[in-house]
C-alpha positions in Angstrom: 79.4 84.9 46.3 75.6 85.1 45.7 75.2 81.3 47.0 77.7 81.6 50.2 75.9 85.5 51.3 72.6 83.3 52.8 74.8 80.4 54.0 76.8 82.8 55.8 73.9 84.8 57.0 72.7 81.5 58.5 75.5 80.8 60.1 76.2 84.0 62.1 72.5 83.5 63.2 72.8 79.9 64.8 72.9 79.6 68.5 76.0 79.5 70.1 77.5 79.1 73.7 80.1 81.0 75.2 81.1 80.6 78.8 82.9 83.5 80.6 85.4 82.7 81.8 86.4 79.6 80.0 88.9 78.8 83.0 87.2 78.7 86.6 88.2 77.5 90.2 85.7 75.5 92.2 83.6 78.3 94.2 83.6 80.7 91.1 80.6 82.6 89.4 80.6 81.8 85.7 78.5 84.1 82.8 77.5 81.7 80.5 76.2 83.4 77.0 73.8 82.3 74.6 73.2 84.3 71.2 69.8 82.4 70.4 65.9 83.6 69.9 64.2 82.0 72.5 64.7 81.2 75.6 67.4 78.8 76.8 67.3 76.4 79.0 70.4 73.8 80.7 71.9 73.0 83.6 75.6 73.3 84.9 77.2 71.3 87.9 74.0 70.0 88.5 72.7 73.6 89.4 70.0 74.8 87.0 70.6 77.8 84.7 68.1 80.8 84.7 68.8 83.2 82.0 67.5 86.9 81.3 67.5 88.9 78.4 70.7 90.6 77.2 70.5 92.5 74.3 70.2 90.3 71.2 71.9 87.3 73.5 70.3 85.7 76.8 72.7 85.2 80.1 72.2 83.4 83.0 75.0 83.3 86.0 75.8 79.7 87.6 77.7 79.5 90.4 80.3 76.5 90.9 80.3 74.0 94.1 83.5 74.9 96.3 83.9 71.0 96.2 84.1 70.0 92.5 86.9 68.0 91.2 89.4 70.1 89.1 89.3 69.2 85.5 87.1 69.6 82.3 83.4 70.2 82.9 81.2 69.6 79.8 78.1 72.2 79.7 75.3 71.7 77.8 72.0 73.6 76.9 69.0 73.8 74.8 68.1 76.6 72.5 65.3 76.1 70.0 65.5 72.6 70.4 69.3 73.1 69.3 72.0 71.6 71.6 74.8 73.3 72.5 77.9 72.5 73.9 81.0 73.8 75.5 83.8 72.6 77.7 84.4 74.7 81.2 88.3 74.4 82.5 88.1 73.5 86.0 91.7 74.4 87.9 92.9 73.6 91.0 92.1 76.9 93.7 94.7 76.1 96.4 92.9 75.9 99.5 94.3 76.8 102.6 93.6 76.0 106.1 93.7 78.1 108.9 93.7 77.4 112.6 91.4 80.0 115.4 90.8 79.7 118.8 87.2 81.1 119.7 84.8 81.5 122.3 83.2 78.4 123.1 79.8 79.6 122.9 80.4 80.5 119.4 81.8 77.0 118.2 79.4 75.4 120.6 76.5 77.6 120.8 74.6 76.9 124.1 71.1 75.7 124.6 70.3 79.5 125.5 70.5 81.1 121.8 69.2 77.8 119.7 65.9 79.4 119.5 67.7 82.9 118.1 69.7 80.8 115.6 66.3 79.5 114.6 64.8 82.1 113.9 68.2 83.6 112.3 67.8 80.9 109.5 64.5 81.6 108.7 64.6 84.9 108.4 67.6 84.6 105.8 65.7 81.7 104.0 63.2 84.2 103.6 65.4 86.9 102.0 67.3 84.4 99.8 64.0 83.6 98.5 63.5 86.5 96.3 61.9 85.7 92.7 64.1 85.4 89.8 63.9 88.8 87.3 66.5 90.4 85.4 69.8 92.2 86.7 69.1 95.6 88.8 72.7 96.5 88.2 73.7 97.5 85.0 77.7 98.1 85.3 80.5 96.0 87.1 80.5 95.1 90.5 82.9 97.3 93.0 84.6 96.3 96.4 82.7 97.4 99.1 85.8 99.3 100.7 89.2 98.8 99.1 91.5 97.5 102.0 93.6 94.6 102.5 92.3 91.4 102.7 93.1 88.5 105.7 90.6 85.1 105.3 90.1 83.9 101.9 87.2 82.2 100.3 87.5 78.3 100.4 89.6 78.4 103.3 89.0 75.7 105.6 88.7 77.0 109.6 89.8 74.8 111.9 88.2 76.1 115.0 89.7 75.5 118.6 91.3 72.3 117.0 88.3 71.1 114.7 87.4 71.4 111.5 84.4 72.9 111.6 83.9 75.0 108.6 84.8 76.5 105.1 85.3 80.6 104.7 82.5 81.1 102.3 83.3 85.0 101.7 86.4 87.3 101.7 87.0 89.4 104.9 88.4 92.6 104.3 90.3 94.8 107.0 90.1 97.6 108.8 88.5 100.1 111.7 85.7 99.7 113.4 83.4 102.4 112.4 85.1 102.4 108.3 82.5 102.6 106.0 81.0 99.9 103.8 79.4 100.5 100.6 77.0 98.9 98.5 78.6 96.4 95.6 76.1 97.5 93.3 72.7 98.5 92.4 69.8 96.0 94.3 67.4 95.8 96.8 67.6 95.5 100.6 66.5 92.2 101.8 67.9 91.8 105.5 69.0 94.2 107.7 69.2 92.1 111.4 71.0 91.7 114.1 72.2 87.7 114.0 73.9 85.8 116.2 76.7 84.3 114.0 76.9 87.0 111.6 76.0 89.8 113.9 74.7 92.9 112.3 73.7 92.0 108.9 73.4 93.4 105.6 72.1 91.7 102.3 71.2 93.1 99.0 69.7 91.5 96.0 70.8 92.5 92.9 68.3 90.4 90.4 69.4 87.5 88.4 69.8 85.4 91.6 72.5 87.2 92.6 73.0 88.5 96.6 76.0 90.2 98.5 76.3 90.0 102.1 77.6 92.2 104.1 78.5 90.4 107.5 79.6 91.5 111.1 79.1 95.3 111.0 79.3 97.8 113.8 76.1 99.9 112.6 73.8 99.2 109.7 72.8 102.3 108.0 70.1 100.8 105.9 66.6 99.2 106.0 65.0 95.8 104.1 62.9 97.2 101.7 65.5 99.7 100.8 66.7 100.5 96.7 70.5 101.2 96.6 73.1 102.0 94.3 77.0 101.2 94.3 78.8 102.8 96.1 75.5 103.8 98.7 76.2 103.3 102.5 75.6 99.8 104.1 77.3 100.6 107.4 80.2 100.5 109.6 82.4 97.7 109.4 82.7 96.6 113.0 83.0 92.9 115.2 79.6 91.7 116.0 78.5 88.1 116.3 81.5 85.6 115.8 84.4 87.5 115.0 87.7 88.1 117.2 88.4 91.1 115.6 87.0 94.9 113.8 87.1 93.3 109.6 84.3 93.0 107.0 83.0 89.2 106.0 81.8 89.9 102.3 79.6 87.0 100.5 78.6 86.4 97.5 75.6 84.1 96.8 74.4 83.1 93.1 71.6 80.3 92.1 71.7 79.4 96.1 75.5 78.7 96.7 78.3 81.1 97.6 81.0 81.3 95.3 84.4 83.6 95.1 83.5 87.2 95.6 86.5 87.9 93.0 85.3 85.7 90.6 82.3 88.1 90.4 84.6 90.9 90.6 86.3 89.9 87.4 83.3 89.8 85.2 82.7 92.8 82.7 79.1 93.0 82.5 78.9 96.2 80.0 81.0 93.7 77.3 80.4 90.0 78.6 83.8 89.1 79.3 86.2 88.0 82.1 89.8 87.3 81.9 89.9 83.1 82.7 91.1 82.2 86.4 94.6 81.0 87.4 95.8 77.8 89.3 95.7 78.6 92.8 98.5 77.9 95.1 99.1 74.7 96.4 97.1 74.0 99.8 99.3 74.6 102.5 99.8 73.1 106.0 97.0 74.4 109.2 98.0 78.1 110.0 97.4 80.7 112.7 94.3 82.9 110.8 94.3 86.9 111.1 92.3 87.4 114.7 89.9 89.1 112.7 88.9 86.2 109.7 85.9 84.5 111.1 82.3 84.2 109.8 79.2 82.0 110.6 79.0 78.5 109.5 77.2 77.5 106.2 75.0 75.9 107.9 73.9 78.4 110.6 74.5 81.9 108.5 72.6 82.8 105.6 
């Protein structure tokens, strides 16, 4: 016993990798845990890892690419000059496609409101931009009104008979003038009027993490603004491209937007997340709630 007490010592001391969940779908947010002394470093889909201290451990969030092949994904990183490795389940998410018919103007903005885009995408540029530090938030994330949902994340929109787009958030239901609260502790970054995503929320919560708050009737806050969850945001309205009263909620992590319920499922007090099942199947084009649609990727934050 005297010669295994050190060995054993040793070993509960080595680095080790833990990712959380160990099951994802393509557009998920993944915890990825690393019990070392210094400072890790690695990279995961190609996206590189920025971790912050956590306890006795260091985590960084990485966000997955909506478009990555189902299947295993090896992840590697560097702790001490020790490798470690682990093995991410990738599963299929079951895509959907849904067809709308819109305004023109919004599917085919006109010369008029290309220099308002511009400046649209600039100013979010500016407010994803926000230097990486730790987490503000300190417990799990909440809805930011419990309701029904309509449009999906990954869904693909078909708009007025093209494909023109993927649903990069989850649109939630209900009255124009419902409140919407903040997801969790973090700091106001926009608060604008845009054209696609009309009146515009987006809080930074540290750790490269954002939530956008899309398409509201009133905003209630200012950029510059500290909030806690639960804190109003706004109303939930129909500005800029949407058919119908509903809340487009996004989630942004390391640059990309991934599954606002992937983020959801994480237990940040204990580090844990239960893993992600198969989605369904992807199913033929379908008529989409009047109320499901949200700005481009290309032309929204």
């Amino acid at each position: 016993m005297p010669v295994l007490a050190p060995l054993l010592a040793l070993l509960a001391s080595a680095p080790a990798l833990e990712l959380v969940p160990a099951v994802a779908r393509p557009g998920d947010a993944v915890l990825l845990r690393v019990g070392a002394a210094g400072e890790p470093q690695g990279i995961l889909a190609g996206q590189p890892l920025h971790f912050w201290r956590a306890g006795e451990e260091w985590w960084a969030l990485a966000a997955l690419p909506v478009e990555l092949t189902p299947g295993p994904l090896p992840v590697r990183v560097e702790a001490g000059g020790a490798p470690l490795t682990a093995e991410l389940t990738v599963v299929e998410p079951g895509f959907t496609r849904h067809a709308l018919t819109l305004d023109r103007k919004y599917v085919e903005p006109p010369a008029s409101v290309q220099k308002q885009i511009a400046r649209d995408r600039k100013a979010f540029a500016r407010a994803f931009a926000q230097p990486f530090g730790p987490p503000f938030f300190q417990g799990d994330f909440a809805w930011p009104r419990h309701a029904e949902t309509s449009g999906r994340f990954g869904d693909q929109r078909v708009l007025n008979g093209k494909v023109k787009s993927v649903h990069y958030g989850l649109d939630i239901v209900g009255p124009r003038g419902a409140p919407v609260a903040a997801a969790n502790d973090g700091l106001v970054v926009i608060a604008r009027k845009a054209y696609f995503s009309g009146n515009t929320v987006v809080v930074y919560h540290g750790a490269g993490l954002y939530t956008a708050y899309f398409h509201l009737d009133r905003m209630a806050v200012a950029a510059g603004r500290r909030v806690s969850k639960g804190d109003l945001l706004g109303q939930l309205g129909a500005t800029g491209r949407a058919t119908g009263p509903h809340l487009h909620w996004g989630v942004k992590v390391a640059g990309l937007y991934v599954d606002p319920e992937s983020l959801l499922a994480i237990d940040f007090a204990h580090g844990t997340a239960p893993d992600r099942r198969t989605g369904a199947p992807p199913s033929p084009d379908q008529p989409s709630n009047p109320s499901t649609e949200e700005p481009p990727q290309q032309a929204e934050p």
